[in-house]
C-alpha positions as CSV (number, residue, x, y, z in Angstrom):
1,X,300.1,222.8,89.5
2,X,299.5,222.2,93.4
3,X,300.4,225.3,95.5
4,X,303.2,225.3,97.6
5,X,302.4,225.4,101.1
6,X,305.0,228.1,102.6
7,X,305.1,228.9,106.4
8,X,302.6,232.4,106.0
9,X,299.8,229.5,105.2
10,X,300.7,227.5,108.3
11,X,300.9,231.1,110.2
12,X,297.2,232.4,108.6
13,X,295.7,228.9,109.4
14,X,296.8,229.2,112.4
15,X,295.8,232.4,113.5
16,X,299.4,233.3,114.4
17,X,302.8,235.2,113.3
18,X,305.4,233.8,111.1
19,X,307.7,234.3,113.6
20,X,306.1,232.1,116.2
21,X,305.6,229.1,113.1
22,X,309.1,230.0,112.3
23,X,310.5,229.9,116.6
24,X,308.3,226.5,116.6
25,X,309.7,224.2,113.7
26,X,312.5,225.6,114.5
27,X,312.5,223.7,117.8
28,X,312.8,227.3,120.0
29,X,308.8,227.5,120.7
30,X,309.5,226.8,124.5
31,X,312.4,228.3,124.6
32,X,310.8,231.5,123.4
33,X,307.9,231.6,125.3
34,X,305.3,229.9,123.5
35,X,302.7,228.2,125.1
36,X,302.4,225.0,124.6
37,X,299.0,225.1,123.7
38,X,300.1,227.3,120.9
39,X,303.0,225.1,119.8
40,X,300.2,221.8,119.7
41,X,298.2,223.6,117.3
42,X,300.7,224.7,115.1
43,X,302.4,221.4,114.4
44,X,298.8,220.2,114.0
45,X,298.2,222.3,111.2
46,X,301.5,221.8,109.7
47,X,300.4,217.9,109.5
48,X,297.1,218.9,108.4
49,X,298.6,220.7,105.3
50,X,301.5,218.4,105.0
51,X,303.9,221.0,105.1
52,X,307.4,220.4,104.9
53,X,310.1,222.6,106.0
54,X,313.0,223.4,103.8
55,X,315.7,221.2,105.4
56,X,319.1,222.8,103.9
57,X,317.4,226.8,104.7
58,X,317.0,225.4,108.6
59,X,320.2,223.6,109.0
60,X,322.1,227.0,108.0
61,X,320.1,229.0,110.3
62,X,320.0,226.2,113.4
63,X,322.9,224.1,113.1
64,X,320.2,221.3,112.9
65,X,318.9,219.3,109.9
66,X,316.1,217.7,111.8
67,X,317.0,214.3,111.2
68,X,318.7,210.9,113.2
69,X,321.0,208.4,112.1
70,X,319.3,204.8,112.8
71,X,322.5,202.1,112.5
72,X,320.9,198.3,113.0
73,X,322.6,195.1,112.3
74,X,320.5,193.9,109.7
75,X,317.2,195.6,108.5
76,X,316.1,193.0,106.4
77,X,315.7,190.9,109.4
78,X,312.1,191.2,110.9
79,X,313.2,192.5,114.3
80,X,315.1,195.3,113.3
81,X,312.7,195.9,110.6
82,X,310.0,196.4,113.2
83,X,312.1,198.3,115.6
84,X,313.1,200.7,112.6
85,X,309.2,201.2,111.8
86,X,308.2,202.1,115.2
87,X,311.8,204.6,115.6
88,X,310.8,206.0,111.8
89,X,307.0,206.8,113.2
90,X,307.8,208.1,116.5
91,X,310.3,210.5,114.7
92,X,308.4,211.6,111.6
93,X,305.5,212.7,114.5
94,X,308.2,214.9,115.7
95,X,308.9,216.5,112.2
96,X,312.6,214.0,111.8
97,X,314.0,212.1,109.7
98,X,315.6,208.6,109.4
99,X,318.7,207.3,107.8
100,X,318.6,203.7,107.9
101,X,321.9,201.8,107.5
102,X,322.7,198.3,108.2
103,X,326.5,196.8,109.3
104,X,325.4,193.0,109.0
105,X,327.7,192.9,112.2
106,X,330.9,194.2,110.2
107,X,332.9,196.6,113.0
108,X,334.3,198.2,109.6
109,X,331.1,198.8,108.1
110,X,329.8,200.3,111.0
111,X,332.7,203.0,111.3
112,X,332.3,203.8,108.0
113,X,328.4,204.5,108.5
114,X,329.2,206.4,111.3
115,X,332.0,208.9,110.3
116,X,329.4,209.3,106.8
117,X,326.2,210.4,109.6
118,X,328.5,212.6,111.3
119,X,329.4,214.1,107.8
120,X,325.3,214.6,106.8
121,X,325.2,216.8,110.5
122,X,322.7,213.9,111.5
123,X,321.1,215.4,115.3
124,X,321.9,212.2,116.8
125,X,322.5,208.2,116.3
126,X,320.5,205.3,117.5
127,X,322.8,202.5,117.3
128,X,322.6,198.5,117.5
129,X,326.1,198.1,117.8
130,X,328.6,195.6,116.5
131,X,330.8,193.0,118.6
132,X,333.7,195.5,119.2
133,X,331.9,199.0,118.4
134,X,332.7,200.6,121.5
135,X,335.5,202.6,120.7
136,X,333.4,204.5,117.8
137,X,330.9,205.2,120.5
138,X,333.6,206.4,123.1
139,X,333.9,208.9,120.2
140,X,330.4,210.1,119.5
141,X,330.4,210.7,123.2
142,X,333.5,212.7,123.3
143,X,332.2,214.7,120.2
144,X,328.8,215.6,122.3
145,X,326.8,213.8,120.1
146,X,323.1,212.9,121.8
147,X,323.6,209.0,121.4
148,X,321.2,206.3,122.4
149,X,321.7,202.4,122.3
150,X,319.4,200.1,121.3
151,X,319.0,195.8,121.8
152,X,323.0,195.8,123.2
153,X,325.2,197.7,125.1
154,X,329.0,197.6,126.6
155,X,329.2,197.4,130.3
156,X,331.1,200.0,131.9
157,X,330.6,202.4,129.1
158,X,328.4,205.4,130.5
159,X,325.6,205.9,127.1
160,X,321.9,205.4,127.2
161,X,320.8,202.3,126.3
162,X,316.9,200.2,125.9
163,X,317.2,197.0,125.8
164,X,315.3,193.6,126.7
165,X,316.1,191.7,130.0
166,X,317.8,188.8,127.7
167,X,318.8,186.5,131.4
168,X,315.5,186.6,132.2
169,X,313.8,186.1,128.8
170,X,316.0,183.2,128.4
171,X,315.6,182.1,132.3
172,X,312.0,182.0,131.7
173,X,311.8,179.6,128.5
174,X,313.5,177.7,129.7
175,X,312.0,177.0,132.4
176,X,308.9,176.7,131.0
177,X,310.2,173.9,129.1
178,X,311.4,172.2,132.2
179,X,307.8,173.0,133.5
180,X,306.4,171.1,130.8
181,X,308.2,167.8,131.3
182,X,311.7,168.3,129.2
183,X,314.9,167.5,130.9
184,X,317.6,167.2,127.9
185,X,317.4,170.8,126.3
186,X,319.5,172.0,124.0
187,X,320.4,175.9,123.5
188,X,321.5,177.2,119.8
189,X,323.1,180.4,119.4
190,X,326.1,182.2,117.9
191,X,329.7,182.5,119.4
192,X,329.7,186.5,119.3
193,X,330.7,188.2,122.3
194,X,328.2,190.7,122.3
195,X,326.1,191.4,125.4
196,X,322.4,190.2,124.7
197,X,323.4,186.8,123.3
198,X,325.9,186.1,126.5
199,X,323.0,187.1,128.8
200,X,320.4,184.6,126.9
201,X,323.2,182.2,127.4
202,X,323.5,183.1,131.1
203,X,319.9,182.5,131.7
204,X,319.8,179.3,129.8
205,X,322.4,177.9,132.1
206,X,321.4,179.0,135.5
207,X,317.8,177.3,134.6
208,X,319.4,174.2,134.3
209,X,321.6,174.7,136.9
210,X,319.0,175.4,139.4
211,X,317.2,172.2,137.8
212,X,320.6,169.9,138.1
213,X,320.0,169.1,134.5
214,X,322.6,171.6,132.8
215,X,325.3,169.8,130.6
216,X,327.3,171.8,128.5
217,X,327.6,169.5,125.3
218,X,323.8,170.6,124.5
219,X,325.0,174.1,123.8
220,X,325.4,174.6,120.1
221,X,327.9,178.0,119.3
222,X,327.5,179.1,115.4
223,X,329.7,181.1,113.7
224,X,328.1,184.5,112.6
225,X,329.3,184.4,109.4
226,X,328.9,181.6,107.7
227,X,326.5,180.5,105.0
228,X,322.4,179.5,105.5
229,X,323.1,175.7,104.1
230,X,326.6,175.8,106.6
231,X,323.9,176.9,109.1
232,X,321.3,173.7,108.8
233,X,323.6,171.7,108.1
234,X,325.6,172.2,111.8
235,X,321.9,172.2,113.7
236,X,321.1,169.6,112.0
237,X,324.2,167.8,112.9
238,X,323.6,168.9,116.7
239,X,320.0,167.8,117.0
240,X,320.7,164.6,115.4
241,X,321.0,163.6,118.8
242,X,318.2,161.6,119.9
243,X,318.3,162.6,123.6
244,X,317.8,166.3,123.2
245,X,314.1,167.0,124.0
246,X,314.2,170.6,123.4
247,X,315.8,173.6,122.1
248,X,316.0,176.8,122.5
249,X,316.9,179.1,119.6
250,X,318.6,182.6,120.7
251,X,317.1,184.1,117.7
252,X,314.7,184.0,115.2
253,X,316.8,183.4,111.8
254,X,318.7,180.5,114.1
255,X,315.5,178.8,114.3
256,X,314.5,179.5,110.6
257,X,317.5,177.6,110.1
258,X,317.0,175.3,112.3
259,X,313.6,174.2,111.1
260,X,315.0,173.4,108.1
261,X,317.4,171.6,110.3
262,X,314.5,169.7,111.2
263,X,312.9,168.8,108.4
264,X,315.8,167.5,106.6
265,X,316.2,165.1,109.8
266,X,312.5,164.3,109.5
267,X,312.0,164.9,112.7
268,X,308.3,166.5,114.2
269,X,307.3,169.5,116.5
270,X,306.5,169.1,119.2
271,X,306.7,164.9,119.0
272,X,310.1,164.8,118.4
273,X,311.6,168.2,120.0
274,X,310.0,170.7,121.2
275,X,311.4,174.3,120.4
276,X,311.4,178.1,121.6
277,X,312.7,180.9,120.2
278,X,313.6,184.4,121.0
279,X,312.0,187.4,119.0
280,X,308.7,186.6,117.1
281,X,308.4,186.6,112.9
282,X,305.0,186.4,110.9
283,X,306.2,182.6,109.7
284,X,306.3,181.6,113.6
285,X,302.4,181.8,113.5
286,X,301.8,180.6,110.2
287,X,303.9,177.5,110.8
288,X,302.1,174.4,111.2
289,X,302.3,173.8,114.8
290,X,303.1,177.4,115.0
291,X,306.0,178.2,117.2
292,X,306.8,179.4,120.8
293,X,308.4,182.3,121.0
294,X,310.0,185.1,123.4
295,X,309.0,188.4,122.2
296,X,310.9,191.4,122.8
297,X,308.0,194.6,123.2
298,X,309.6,196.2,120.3
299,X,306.6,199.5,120.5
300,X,307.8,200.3,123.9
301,X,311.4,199.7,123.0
302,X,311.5,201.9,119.7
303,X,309.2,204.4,121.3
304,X,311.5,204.7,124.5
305,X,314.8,204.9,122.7
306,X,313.4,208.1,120.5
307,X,312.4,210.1,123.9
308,X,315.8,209.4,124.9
309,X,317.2,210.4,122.4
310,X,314.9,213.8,122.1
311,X,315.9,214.3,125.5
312,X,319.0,213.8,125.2
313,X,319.2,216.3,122.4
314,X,317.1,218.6,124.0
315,X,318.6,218.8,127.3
316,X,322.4,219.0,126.3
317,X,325.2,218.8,129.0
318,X,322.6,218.6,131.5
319,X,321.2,215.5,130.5
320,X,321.8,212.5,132.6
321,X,322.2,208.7,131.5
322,X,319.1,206.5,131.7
323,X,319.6,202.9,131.2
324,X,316.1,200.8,130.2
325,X,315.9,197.1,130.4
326,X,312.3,195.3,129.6
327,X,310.7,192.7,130.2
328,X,310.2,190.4,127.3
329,X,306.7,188.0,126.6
330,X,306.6,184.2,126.2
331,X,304.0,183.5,124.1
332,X,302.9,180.3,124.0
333,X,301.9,178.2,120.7
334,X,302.4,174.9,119.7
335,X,305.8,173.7,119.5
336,X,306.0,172.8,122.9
């Protein structure tokens, strides 16, 4: 039977005490005087022999357990799924955990997850909040809990947040579609109020605006929840229209329905419509002509809401609010 490796290993390896291994997965190495030279090498060696510290002995002795609650909309969907695996890396490399949980943009759901974090002692909640979430947040604030936003936010409400510049992402397809010759283009999206799709929205518009070509009957709102053949079958429907040129998709599973939407009108991209959507997925390149897309930097996202979110932890009362907003990429393909 393997050995288990207890903290007097990580201590002799490291030429050091117990005590300091113990003050420094502890999280109290600076706090106690340890260099951080001395801290680097111990969490080094702890990788190296893949220790693990005994969560439940920790959280009695610190309050802490070490771990954060990550609440997304849907993690199935490839953006969230990417966010969560840069967030689960960038935490793991500072000896946390991840719960995962998904609301599939249920308000409900999403209390419920909430109230059963706070019940695990989680450190502190990354959240992808729902359409009218802003109340539960109110409350983690109130409770002191280190809380960090990520892809939406509520304006006026005073919590860190990282999230893509979603008028300007939007602003800039569109425009490059204008660029490239199309006047009648058409935006899809869902008729949520949340933040980032109202944004994308915004910046659609004032594109065409500026242009003189914006006419509101070329803007398609979906309900959220209905099915995926109630979903092609309303694009399909929209784009049956033989004057749009071009559409923009406000996500990526709108335009996965929406080239089904497509095909079941026989129609061709780019000779038929051209099309752009925001955030990337692994199909987008595969397709045949592969697809435009907007694409949200989801490394520097996921890696900027964890420091947040350690500082924020870290720093207590003292902290103070930082609000992030990035730039997004168009990559150009085929479809247009």
């Amino acid at each position: 039977m393997k050995k288990k490796i207890t903290i007097k290993d990580i201590a002799k390896a490291a030429n050091v005490s117990v005590t300091t291994v113990s003050f420094v997965l502890n999280d109290k190495g600076e706090k106690m005087g340890i260099s951080k030279e001395v801290i680097k090498k111990v969490l080094k060696v702890t990788e190296e022999m893949k220790f693990k510290l005994n969560m439940i002995a920790s959280s009695l002795r610190t309050g802490k357990t070490r771990s954060i609650g990550l609440i997304v909309e849907d993690i199935s969907n490839r953006f969230f799924s990417d966010l969560a695996r840069v967030i689960e890396r960038e935490a793991i490399d500072l000896n946390y955990r991840v719960f995962y949980c998904s609301t599939g943009g249920n308000d409900e759901r999403a209390i419920e997850l909430v109230d059963s974090l706070l019940q695990a002692n989680v450190d502190g909640f990354i959240i992808t909040p729902t359409e009218n979430m802003k109340t539960t947040i109110d409350r983690l604030i109130a409770l002191q809990c280190p809380v960090v936003l990520v892809d939406r936010y509520f304006e006026e409400q005073e919590v860190s947040h990282v999230v893509l510049d979603n008028f300007d992402g939007a602003r800039t397809a569109t425009q490059y579609l204008l660029k490239n010759g199309f006047k009648n283009i058409a935006f899809v999206t869902n008729s949520s109020q949340l933040i980032q799709m109202n944004l994308r929205k915004q910046g659609y518009v004032n594109a065409l605006k500026e242009a003189g070509l914006y006419d509101d009957s070329r803007i398609l709102d979906l309900e959220y929840y209905i099915t995926e053949e109630e979903r092609i079958n309303e694009i399909a429907d929209f784009l049956s229209n033989p004057k749009i040129d071009a559409v923009l998709f406000s996500a990526n599973y709108l335009l996965l329905a929406g080239l089904q939407s497509l095909r079941k009108l026989g129609l061709k991209i780019p000779t038929d419509k051209a099309v752009i959507s925001f955030d990337d997925h692994e199909s987008f390149r595969l397709h045949a002509p592969s697809i435009t897309v907007l694409s949200q930097p989801i490394e520097e996202m996921g890696k900027k809401t964890v420091r947040l979110l350690m500082k924020q932890m870290n720093e207590g009362s003292t902290y103070i609010i930082e609000k992030e907003k990035k730039k997004g990429s168009l990559i150009i393909r085929e479809s247009v």
